[in-house]
Structure formats: structure tokens, C-alpha cells
C-alpha positions, 0 to 999 in steps of 0.5 A: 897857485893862482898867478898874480893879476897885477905886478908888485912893486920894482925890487930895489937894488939891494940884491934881494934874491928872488922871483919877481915880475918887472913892471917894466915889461911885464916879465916873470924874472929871477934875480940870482943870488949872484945878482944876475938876472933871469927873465923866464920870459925869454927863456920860455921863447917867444909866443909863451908868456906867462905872468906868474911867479914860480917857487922853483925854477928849472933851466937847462944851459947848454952853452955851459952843459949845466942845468939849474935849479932855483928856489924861490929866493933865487938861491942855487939848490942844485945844478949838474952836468946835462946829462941822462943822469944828471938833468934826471937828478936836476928834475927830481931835486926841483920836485923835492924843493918845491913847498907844498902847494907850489909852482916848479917851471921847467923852461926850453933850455937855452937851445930847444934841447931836451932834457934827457932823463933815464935814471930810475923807474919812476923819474918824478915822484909826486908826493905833495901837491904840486903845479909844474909849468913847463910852455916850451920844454921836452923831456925826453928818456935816455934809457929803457924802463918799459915798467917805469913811469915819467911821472908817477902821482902818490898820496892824494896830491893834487898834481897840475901840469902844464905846457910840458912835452914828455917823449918816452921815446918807446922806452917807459912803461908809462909817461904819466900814472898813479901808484897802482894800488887798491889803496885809495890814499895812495894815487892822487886826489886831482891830476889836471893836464893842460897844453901837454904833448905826451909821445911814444909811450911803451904802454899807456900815455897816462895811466891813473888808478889800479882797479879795473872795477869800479864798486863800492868796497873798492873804488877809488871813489874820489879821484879826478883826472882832467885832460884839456888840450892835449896832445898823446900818441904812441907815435909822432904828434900828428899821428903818423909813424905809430908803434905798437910797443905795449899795445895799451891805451893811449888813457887808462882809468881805473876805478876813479870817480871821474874823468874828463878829456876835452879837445885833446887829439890821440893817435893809437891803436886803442886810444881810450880804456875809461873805468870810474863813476863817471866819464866826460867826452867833449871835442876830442879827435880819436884817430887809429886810421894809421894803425891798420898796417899789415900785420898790426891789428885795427884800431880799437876803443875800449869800453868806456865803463861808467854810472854816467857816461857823456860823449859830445862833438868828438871825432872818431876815425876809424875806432872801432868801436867806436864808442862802447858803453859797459857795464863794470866788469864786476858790479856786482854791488853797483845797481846803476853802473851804466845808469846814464849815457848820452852821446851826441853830436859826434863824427864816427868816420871809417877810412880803412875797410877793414874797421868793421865793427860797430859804432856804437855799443851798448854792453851788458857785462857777464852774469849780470843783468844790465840795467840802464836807466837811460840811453840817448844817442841823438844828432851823431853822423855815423858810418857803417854799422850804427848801434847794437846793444847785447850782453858782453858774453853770450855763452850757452846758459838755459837754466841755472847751473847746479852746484849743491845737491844733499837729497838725505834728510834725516835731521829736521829743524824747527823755526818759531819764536820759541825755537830757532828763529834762522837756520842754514848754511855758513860759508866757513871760509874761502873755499865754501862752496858757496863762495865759489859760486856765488851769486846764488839764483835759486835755492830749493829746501824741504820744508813742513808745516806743523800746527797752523803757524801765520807770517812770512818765511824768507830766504835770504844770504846775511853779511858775516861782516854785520849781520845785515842782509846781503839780498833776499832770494824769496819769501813765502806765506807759511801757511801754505806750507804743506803739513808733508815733507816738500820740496819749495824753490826760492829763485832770487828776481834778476832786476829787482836785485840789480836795481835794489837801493842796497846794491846789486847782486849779492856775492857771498863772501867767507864766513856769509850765511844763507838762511831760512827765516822765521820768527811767528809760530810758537810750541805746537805752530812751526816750520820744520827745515830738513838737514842731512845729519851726515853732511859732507858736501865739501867738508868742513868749509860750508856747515850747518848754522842756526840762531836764537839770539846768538848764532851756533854752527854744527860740523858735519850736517848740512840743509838737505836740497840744492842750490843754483848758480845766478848765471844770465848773459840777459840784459836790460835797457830802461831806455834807448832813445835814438834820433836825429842821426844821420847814417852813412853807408851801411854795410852789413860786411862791416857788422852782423846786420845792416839795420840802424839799431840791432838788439840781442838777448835783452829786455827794452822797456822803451825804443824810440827811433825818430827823425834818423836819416840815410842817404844811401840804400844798404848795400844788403837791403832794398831799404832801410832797416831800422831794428834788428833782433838777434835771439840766439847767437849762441843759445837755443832759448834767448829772446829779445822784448821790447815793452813800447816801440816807437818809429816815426818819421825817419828817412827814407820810409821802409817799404819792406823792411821794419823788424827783422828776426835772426835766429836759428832755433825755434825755442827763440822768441822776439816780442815788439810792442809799437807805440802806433801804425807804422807809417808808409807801412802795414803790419804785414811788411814787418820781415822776421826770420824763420825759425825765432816766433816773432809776436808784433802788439800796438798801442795804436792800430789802424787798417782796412778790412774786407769780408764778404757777407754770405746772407746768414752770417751776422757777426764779423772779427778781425785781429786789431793787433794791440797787445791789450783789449782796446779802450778805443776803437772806430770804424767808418764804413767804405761800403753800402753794405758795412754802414748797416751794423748794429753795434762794435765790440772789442776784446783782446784780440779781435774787433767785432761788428754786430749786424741785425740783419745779414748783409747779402751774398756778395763777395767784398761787399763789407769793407772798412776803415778802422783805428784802435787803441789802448 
């Protein structure tokens, strides 16, 4: 409801009931049916005008021990004895009086007093849309419902509150939440909290949504929760005298399409558990510095789990971590969950020791490659421990886990145009093996060649819901298919799975199929497609299925080969791009490393680190870190690429360490392509571990050289370090004997200078300076 911009007109005194504005002094008043009148102004008290003209109006008298409801019209609808029972009643009448669409104030009572609720579990169900305004009033439970909510939003309202102060007292469950259902229509379409101050929850402060993943068949996809200038602690509203009833969130969104917190302040030991599709952060304050309590955990912030995710000016104080950007838990069919994230301008402060996590967090979820388009963290004041990016559950996953092994195969299958066109396996129900462990990653099958058939044969898992084709694990050209019974392997591509327009990693579901496909050939031209007649490999849930315009399933046989299990803790980043920080007290105790960027088990396409300041040294180097790269944690065959590395001009200039390796096996790798020279440094400098190989490319390159000429020898290399033969290369000449050189060569590894004459016997005699690029 928009408030009027202008007054109507003075009513006559003709005992109209009703809500009007006094022109007079600008006031809202309601002139009772007994002609008396209310000025809400007043009511509200001082410092809380309000210019508008609600439908419901809500006053608590204690001088007479009443509270009151009015309608519109200035008609009593209800009134009781305050009361834990009986201002609960008064409240839930106001709701249910008020039209669709309308405004209910709630006013201070007479004394400041609040009004005492405590009857139900959920106190105020909101069904329809509603806007309650309530500048100036408490509501306060009376009575324990550690499950029950204070407000409670149902069937796609569109739910405003404003100015109220809800203290659950450490009684209710949850001051304000949504119906939680998988059901969409059944939470709110729009909550809009505005000027609230909501205390001592048991639980949550506010809880909207009922799924913790975020997809496509079952997101909430169209609600919005908005937070402005609120206020909402576990304890008093200045943060002190925290408990730690429930333990949860001060906000928890689950699976809503987008949340928006601005200029609130929240005080707990975890303030934030944000799932949707999107997630706005703006000039909050997070403070969990008096959670650190002997005998109660650290503060904490859970994952912020978003397709965009935007963090701006907050302050963070001793949350830990900070800021923590997922993957969903399960996105199985979102392919740009984490697709966006820019956070900037934010103050990460530690005040307790023992907050040693760190500040920035970019997480991939399990058996998922993690795939985020962009990744901006620029112009942010940290302390501590900066930024680490890493798969969410790193377990010991080196090859693909084996769940379906049939070697028997004494029944073959022909696919062509004239014979079947698709054959394999259907998941008969929920206790296919297939179902069970999904995702598939790798499928190997006995196939044979027969005549000279053309065309491609695909593998692929089929909807049982429409047929259409969930993922295609691979494809191979038949006519390299040999004319004897063999083995071939189809192995589903991790990222171009993740990043397909038709979704993510496909999840076979009950009645799904997984199928080889042909449909060229002809009578004498086919693929035969090997089966075990005996079949048996969990019974009757998964069986053999084939398709000639219609499919047929046949009990008891089933494709002869095996079957993997997709599982990967790898993760991917498009883009990571971090500047203009300023990192303050880094403390290796407070993280795994003390370096500004730490990176395990993934792929980077591109890292920029530019224009970051520190003041200080670490406390465990002699200068700065700038990457850290972490290849097993756990694993013994992990490995950490970064495609194109650009460093430049950060402070102070590393002079010993660039790059460092950590990792205990052997099988480990680590590889960084720089985009340029290091500046202030050589390649030399560039520190690793001992065990992980580490391989250093550059784009650009440039150095000196120095070789000695023996007086036969006429050709002269040296590694120029890029990672492809350059397109480019100079060299000039410091020496008497360098400038004499015939010609310069260039391959992929190394620079090569041509003499027509040997340069003489003299040690360092040729030296040069030299640059190169690709």
C-alpha cells in the first residue's frame, strides 16, 4: 500500500468511523465508533510519524489491561485482557481482519510495554498479502515453542514488515520463516523487512525456504526476501550477551531466487546460511567476536551458495570465514551454479586469536567439477589469512570407483536401421544399480563391427520422463570399430558436462535408460553389442532394454562390461581475479598457508594478482607469498593448473618467495603459465616443494645469458621457458664476442644463436640480454 502524498479532506462531524489524516496537524487518527478519537501519531511516540492510513490498527491500553483491534472503519473487531493468551489472540484477529492487500499498525502500547504472545506454535499466519507497520512496538513471547515461528509466511504473499521488534526471548524456534516445504506455493512470493530489531531466537532470526539445494526441479525459483536496516541477534542488540540455543543462523535462505541484505548489523556465532540463485551483500556489519567464549565455538559464516553472488562494504568481525562462496550442495543440473562472484570494498577484521580461518573462500561441492565463469575479489582490507580456493571434500578418489562388472557374454545385439536402433540397460526402479550410483563417468561395453557400416555410435543416459537425452557420456566413429569382439570405453568429459547449456552432470533416476546408439548400417552393415543372457546383477531393478520405434525390456539379461561411478573433488575457475587489496597480518597459524592466494586441487584458466598491498612481512616468510599451491591434501595423484598467471606490481616485491608447491607425493603435479617476467624476480627464485613436480611456462620471458666459447663450438641454446615455441625473440648482445652471430632460432624449448665462426676459447666470453614471447 503506498501512503498518501496529501491529506483528504477534514471529516465532518457526523460520527463517520474511520482512519483518516487530520489536516490539522498532519496526523494519522482513528475516530472510533464511539466517536472518540485516536491519534496514531501519538501512540507511536515521539521521533515515529507516519503519514499514512492503515486498514487495522492494533493498541495495547494498559492502564485498562486491554488491547484492541480496529477496522478500517473505526469498528472494535476484537479486544482482550493483555495477557500472554490474550494480546496472541488480539494479534492473529488483526491479521485476519486485515483485506488483502492492506495495512495492520501495531502501535507502542500506552506504557512501551510489550505485547506478550505465547499461544501457538506459529503466532501469526500470513496467508494473503499483508504490510504490518509497527515503529515503536515489541512483541515479546511468554511461553516455549522452540519449533514454532513468530511469523510464519504461506502461499505466495507478498509480506511487508516494518518498525516492529520481535524478542523470541530464547523461546521460539524461529522469529520469522516461511512454510518449509519443497512445495513453491506454499512460502511467500516477497518478504520485505525493513527497520526491525529481531532478538534472541532459539534458532534462526529468519528462516525462509525448505530446500538446502538450489535446481531446477526443485527451487524455489521465485521468491525474494529483503533485509534493510535491520537489526538481529541471538542476544541483546548491541551484540553482547550472545546464546547459543539452537546454534543456527541469524539468516537461512533455502533455495530462493534472491536474497538481499542491506545495512543490517547481526550478531551471532554464525550469522549467514544463504542458498538461491542469487545473493546481494551491502553495508552490513556481521560480529561474531563475542561468540568466542570458553566453551563455545568460534564464530562462523556459512556458505553463501549462489549462481551470482555480490558482496559490497560490509564489515565482517571475526567471522570465520569469512565469506565462503559454493557450489550448491547438489547441483547436479545447475551448470553455472557459482557462475558469478564479486566481492569488494569489505573490512575482514579478527579480534579473537582464536578466529584462524580464512577470509575468503572459493568452494567447489562434492563430485562436481566447480565451474565459475568469474571470480572478482578486488579493493577488500583483510587480515590474517586472504583467499583459498579448493574442492569442498577432498577424499582419496584416483580413478573412477567400479560399481558394475558382467565379463559373460554369450548374447549379442545388433544395431542398424533395419535391426535395433538403441540397446542397454534400464533402471527399473529406485534400487537400480544405476540409481544408486549415479553419476555414471565411464562406461566400457564389447562391441564388434560387421560388414563396413559409417556413422557415429553414442552412449548416452535417456530421461525415462521424455525420452530426451540426459548427458552424453561419448561417441565413437563405427568404422573403427574392430571386426573382433572388444572392449571400448566411453568416459563422460567433466567440464563440457558441467558447463552444457542442458545442464550439469546428469543423475539417472528410476525408469532412465543408459543406451548405445545406432541408427546407419543395414542387413549385412551393423554393430553388434555383447550381453550376458544370465544376467543377474542386481536382479530384476536394472535389465536389459532395446528400441525399434517402441522400447522392449528383457528380464534376466544384461550388457556385458562395466560401469564407473563419476567421482572428482577437482574444481574449476574460469577466472580469479584479485587486486587492489590490502592484506594485514598474515599468519600462517591462522591458515594452512601464509601466502595472499592458496589454490588446491584445481584448474585456473586465468589468476591476475595486481596492485594488492601488505604492510607487514609474514610472520613464517621473509617476504611476501603471493600463490600457494596445495596438490595433495589427501590424495597422492592431485594436481593444480593454472592455464595464464599474471603478477604485477604488487607490494612490497617478493624477493624470495613467488609460488610455492605443498605436497607430500610424488604423483602431484603443479603447472603455471605467467603471462610475463616476474618483476624484481628471475625464474630461479620461484620456491616449490619437494616432493609435487612443479613446471613453470611464460608467455613472456627475458633474462640474461652466458656461455663460453671453446673455439669449435658454433651453436649456442638456452631454455627460454615459455610454454610454446615463441613467435618473438630478441637479443642484444653485452659482449665483444655475442655480436658476431650469424642468425637466432627459436623452438619450443630453447633459443638458439648460429655462429659462422667459433667464438674463441675464453670463459663468459658470450653474453646476452634477451626477451621472448608467444
Amino acid at each position: 500500500m503506498v501512503p498518501p502524498t496529501t491529506a483528504p479532506a477534514a471529516p465532518t462531524d457526523t460520527g463517520a468511523r474511520r482512519f483518516y489524516v487530520d489536516p490539522a496537524d498532519g496526523h494519522s487518527k482513528l475516530k472510533k465508533t464511539d466517536n472518540t478519537t485516536v491519534d496514531l501519531e501519538a501512540a507511536l511516540g515521539p521521533g515515529n510519524i507516519t503519514r499514512f492510513v492503515p486498514d487495522v490498527f492494533v493498541f495495547k491500553d494498559t492502564v485498562i489491561g486491554k488491547t484492541t483491534v480496529y477496522n478500517y472503519r473505526g469498528a472494535q473487531i476484537a479486544q482482550y485482557t493483555a495477557g500472554a493468551a490474550g494480546d496472541d489472540l488480539a494479534l492473529r484477529d488483526a491479521v485476519a481482519a486485515t483485506p488483502i492487500g492492506g495495512v495492520m499498525q501495531i502501535t507502542r502500547s500506552s506504557d512501551g510495554s510489550a505485547y506478550i504472545i505465547g499461544l501457538t506454535n506459529t503466532e501469526l499466519s500470513l496467508h494473503n498479502d499483508i504490510t504490518i507497520i509497527g515503529y515503536g512496538a515489541t512483541i515479546q513471547a511468554g511461553t516455549t515453542h522452540t519449533s514454532g515461528y513468530v511469523f510464519a509466511g504461506y502461499d505466495q504473499a507478498t509480506i511487508n514488515i516494518f518498525g516492529l521488534t520481535i524478542n523470541s526471548n530464547n523461546l521460539y524456534g524461529t522469529t520469522i520463516g516461511a512454510h518449509p516445504s519443497t512445495d513453491p506455493t506454499t512460502i511467500p512470493r516477497y518478504v520485505n523487512i525493513r527497520d526491525c530489531v529481531i532478538l534472541r531466537s532459539w534458532n534462526y532470526g529468519i528462516k525462509i525456504g525448505g530446500n538446502s539445494v538450489f535446481n531446477q526441479s526443485n527451487a524455489i525459483t521465485n521468491t525474494t526476501l529483503v533485509l534493510e536496516n535491520c537489526i538481529i541477534s541471538t542476544g541483546d542488540a548491541d551484540g553482547t550477551n550472545i546464546t547459543y540455543n539452537g546454534l543456527n543462523e541469524c539468516v537461512d535462505t533455502d533455495s530462493i531466487e534472491t536474497t538481499i541484505i542491506k545495512n543490517c548489523r547481526m550478531y551471532n556465532w554464525k550469522v549467514l546460511y544463504l542458498t538461491g540463485k542469487n545473493i546481494i551483500l551491502e553495508g552490513n556489519t556481521f560480529d561474531t567476536s563475542n561468540c568466542a567464549q570458553s566453551g563455545q565455538p568460534v564464530g562462523q559464516q556459512a556458505p553463501l551458495q549462489a549462481e551470482n553472488t555480490v558482496a559490497i562494504g560490509n564489515e565482517f568481525i571475526d567471522v570465520a570465514p569469512t565469506l565462503r562462496f559454493s557450489a550448491q550442495p547438489d547441483a547436479s543440473v545447475r551448470y553455472n551454479a557459482g557462475k558469478r562472484i564479486y566481492c569488494s570494498h569489505n573490512t575482514i577484521k579478527r579480534v579473537n586469536a582464536t578466529s584462524t580461518w580464512h577470509a575468503i573462500e572459493v568452494v567447489s561441492f562434492d563430485d562436481l567439477t566447480y565451474f565459475n565463469s568469474e571470480v572478482l575479489i578486488e579493493g577488500n582490507w583483510i587480515d590474517t589469512a586472504p583467499i583459498y580456493c579448493f574442492p569442498h571434500n577432498i577424499s582419496a578418489r584416483v580413478s573412477p570407483a567400479t560399481f558394475y562388472n558382467d565379463a559373460t557374454k554369450n548374447q549379442l545385439v545388433k544395431l542398424s536401421s533395419v535391426d535395433m536402433q538403441r540397446t542397454g540397460e534400464i533402471a527399473v526402479d529406485g534400487s537400480s544399480i544405476l540409481t544408486t550410483n549415479t553419476p555414471l563417468g565411464q562406461v566400457s561395453v564389447w562391441l564388434t563391427r560387421v560388414g563396413n557400416p559409417t556413422g557415429t555410435l553414442q552412449c548416452v543416459c535417456r530421461k525415462g520422463s521424455d525420452d530426451s537425452i540426459g548427458v552424453t557420456i561419448g561417441t565413437i566413429d563405427v568404422s573403427t570399430i574392430a571386426t573382433t569382439q572388444t572392449l571400448y570405453t566411453f568416459t563422460l568429459s567433466i567440464q563440457a558436462s558441467v558447463i552444457a547449456p542442458a545442464g550439469g552432470i546428469y543423475k539417472i533416476v528410476a525408469t532412465d535408460k543408459l543406451l548405445l546408439e545406432y541408427t546407419g548400417g543395414g542387413t549385412t552393415d551393423y554393430i553388434q553389442v555383447a550381453f550376458d543372457s544370465g544376467g543377474g546383477v542386481d536382479t530384476t531393478h536394472s535389465v536389459r532394454v532395446d528400441y525399434n520405434g517402441s522400447y522392449a525390456n528383457t528380464t534376466g539379461s544384461d550388457l556385458s562390461g562395466s560401469m564407473y561411478q563419476l567421482l572428482t573433488d577437482h574444481a574449476l575457475i574460469k577466472h580469479l581475479t584479485v587486486r587492489n587489496n590490502y592484506f594485514n597480518a598474515l599468519n600462517s597459524s591462522a591458515s594452512p598457508n601464509d601466502a595472499w592466494v592458496s589454490l588446491e586441487n584445481m584448474d585456473v584458466d586465468l589468476l591476475s594478482i595486481t596492485n594488492n598491498y601488505s604492510p607487514d612481512t609474514p610472520v613464517s616468510a621473509a617476504s611476501p607469498l603471493y600463490i600457494t599451491l596445495d596438490t595433495d591434501k589427501t590424495n597422492t595423484s592431485d594436481h593444480v593448473t593454472v592455464k595464464y598467471c599474471d603478477i604485477d606490481k604488487n607490494y612490497p616485491v617478493s624477493t624470495t618467495n613467488i609460488l610455492k608447491v605443498n605436497g607430500s607425493s610424488a604423483n602431484s603435479t603443479a603447472t603455471v603459465t605467467f603471462s610475463q617476467p616476474l618483476r624484481g624476480n628471475i625464474q630461479g627464485v620461484i620456491t616449490s616443494g619437494t616432493a609435487p613436480a612443479l613446471t613453470t611456462n611464460f608467455i613472456k620471458n627475458r633474462g640474461t645469458v652466458t656461455k663460453s666459447g671453446d673455439g669449435t663450438t658454433l651453436i649456442f641454446s638456452w631454455a627460454h621457458g615459455l610454454s610454446a615455441a615463441p613467435t618473438k625473440v630478441i637479443i642484444s648482445p653485452k659482449t665483444l664476442a655475442a655480436a658476431d652471430q650469424r642468425f637466432v632460432t627459436a623452438d619450443g624449448t630453447n633459443i638458439t644463436v648460429t655462429f659462422s665462426l667459433a667464438p674463441p676459447n675464453v670463459a663468459s666470453n658470450l653474453v646476452w640480454y634477451w626477451e621472448a614471447e608467444y
